[in-house]
N, C-alpha and C positions, 0 to 999 in steps of 0.2 A: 504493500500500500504506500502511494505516494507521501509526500507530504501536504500536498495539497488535498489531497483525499481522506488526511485522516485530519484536517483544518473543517472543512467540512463540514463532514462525519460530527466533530465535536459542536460544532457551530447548530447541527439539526438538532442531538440531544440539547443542550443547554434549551434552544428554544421551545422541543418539546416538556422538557421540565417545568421549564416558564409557565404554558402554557396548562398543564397538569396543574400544578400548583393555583394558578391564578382559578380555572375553574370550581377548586375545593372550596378555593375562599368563596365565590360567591355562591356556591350551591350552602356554605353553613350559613350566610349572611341571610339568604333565602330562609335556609332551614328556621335559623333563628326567627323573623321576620314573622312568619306560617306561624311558629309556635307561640308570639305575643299576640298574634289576633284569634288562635283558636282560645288561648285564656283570656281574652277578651271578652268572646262570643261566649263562655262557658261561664264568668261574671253576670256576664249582660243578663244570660238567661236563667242563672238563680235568683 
């Protein structure tokens, strides 16, 4: 493998991690989000 090719290589992982990472967050941001309006709604409705 070149050096160019494992420049690359390492340039696609990093971005994929990025980009793994970056969705966690906003799927917990979400999750969180879902779970103050369903205790919300479960307030609301006692």
């Amino acid at each position: 493998m070149s050096d160019k090719m494992k420049e690359k290589n390492n340039l696609i992982k990093s971005q994929y991690c990025f980009l793994a990472a970056f969705s966690l967050r906003e799927k917990r941001k979400n999750f969180s989000g879902m779970s103050k309006i369903g205790q919300t709604n479960i307030k609301i409705n006692i």
